[in-house]
C-alpha positions in Angstrom: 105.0 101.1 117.3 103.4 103.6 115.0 99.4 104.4 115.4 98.9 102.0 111.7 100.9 98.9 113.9 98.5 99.2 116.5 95.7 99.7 114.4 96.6 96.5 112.2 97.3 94.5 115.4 94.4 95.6 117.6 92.3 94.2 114.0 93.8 91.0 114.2 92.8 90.3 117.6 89.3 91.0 117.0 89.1 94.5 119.0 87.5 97.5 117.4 89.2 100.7 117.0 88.1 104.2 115.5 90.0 106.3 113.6 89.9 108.9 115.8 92.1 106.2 118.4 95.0 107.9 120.7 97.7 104.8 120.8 97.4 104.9 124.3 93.7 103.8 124.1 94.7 101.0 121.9 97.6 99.9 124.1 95.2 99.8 126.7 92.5 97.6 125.0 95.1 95.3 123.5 96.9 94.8 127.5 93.3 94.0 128.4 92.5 91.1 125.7 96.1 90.6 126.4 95.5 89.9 130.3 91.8 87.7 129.4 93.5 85.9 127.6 96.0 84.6 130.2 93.0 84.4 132.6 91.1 82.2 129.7 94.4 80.2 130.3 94.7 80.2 133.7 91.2 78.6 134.1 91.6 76.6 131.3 94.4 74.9 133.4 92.8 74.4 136.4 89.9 72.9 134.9 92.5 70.5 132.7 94.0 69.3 136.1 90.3 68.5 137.2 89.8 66.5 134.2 93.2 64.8 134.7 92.5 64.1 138.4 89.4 62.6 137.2 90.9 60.1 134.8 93.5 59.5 137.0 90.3 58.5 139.6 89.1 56.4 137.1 92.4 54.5 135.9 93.5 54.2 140.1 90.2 52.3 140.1 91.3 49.5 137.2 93.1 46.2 138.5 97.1 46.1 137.8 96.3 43.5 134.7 93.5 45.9 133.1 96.2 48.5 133.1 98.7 46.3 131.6 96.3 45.5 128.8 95.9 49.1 128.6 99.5 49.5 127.8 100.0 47.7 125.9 97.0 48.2 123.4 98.5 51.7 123.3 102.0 50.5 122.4 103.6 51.9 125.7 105.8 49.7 127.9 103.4 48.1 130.6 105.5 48.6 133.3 105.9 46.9 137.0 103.8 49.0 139.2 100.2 50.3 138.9 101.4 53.6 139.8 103.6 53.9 136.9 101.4 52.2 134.5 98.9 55.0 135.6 101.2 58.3 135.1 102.4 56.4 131.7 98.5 56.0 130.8 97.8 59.6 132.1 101.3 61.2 129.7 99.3 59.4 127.0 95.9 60.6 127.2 97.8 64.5 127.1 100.0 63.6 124.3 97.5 62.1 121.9 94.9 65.2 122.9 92.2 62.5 124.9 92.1 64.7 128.0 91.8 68.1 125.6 88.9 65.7 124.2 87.4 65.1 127.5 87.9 69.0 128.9 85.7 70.3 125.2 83.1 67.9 126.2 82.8 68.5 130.2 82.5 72.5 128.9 80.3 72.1 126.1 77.7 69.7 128.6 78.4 72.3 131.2 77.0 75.7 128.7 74.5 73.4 127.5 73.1 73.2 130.4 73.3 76.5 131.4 71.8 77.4 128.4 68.8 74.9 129.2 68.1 77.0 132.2 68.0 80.0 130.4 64.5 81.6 129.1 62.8 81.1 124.9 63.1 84.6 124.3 66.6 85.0 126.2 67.7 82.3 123.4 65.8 83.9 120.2 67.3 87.0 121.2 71.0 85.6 121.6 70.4 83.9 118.2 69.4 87.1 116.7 72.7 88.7 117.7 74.5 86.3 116.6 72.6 86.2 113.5 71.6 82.4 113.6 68.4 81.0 112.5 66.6 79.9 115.7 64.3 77.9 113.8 66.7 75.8 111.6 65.4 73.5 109.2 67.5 70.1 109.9 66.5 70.2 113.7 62.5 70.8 112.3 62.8 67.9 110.3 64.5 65.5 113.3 61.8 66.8 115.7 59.0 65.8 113.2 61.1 62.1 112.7 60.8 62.0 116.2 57.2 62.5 116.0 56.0 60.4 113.5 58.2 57.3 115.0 56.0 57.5 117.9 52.6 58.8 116.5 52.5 57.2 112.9 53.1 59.3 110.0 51.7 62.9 109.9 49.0 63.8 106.8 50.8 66.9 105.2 47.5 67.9 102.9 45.2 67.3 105.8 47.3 69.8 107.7 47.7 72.4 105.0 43.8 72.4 104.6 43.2 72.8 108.3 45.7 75.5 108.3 44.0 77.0 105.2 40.9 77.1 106.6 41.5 78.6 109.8 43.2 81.4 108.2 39.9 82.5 106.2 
């Protein structure tokens, strides 16, 4: 590939590149992304067998008639053993995307809660990189909602004049 390939393709997948470049620097930074990416994969794998061992936990766990019902409220053929009942349930869930479903959710409690842990300013400043508002309007209003379905409604010219007047 010429130098302008590389360029165009080391673009597209989000990596930087100077003009001054060699090609072997950007063959080397796209094998890298190249090689996260199939680690992203790889854990992103393992952590959909965990989520299907899990719902495969949870389906064992039904009666043989909860899992015919099961079936067939999903069209598929019910079957004459719970086991097969189960792997049919199980192909299911993959096909139609529920255990994709299940896998966003598990990993988007799991970073919420790491970012729980973290510190206020830790956040502001990742918001500020990322260039979000850290103070957002919508979740301001909800929080004062909140509020006021507890406490009774707040006075809003009340609160302006105590502001103004503590600011003189």
């Amino acid at each position: 590939m010429g130098l302008e390939q590389l360029k165009k393709m080391a673009a597209s997948r989000g990596l930087q590149s100077d003009k001054k470049d060699k090609p072997e620097k950007l063959v080397e930074a796209l094998l890298a992304e190249e090689a996260r990416l199939r680690e992203a994969v790889a854990a992103y794998e393992v952590k959909l067998q965990e989520v299907v061992a899990k719902k495969k936990e949870e389906l064992e766990l039904k009666t043989g008639n909860e899992l015919k019902e099961l079936c067939m409220t999903k069209g598929l053929p019910a079957g004459v053993g719970k086991e097969t009942r189960v792997e049919r349930l199980l192909a299911e869930a993959k096909e139609s995307g529920e255990l994709d479903k299940i896998f966003v959710t598990m990993a988007r409690e799991a970073r919420t809660a790491e970012l729980q842990g973290e510190s206020l300013e830790l956040l502001v400043k990742f918001c500020k990189q990322l260039g979000a508002d850290p103070l957002m309007k919508d979740v301001m209003i909800e929080r004062l909602i909140a509020h006021e379905k507890v406490f009774g409604p707040i006075n809003l010219e009340a609160s302006s004049k105590k502001s103004k007047s503590s600011k003189k």
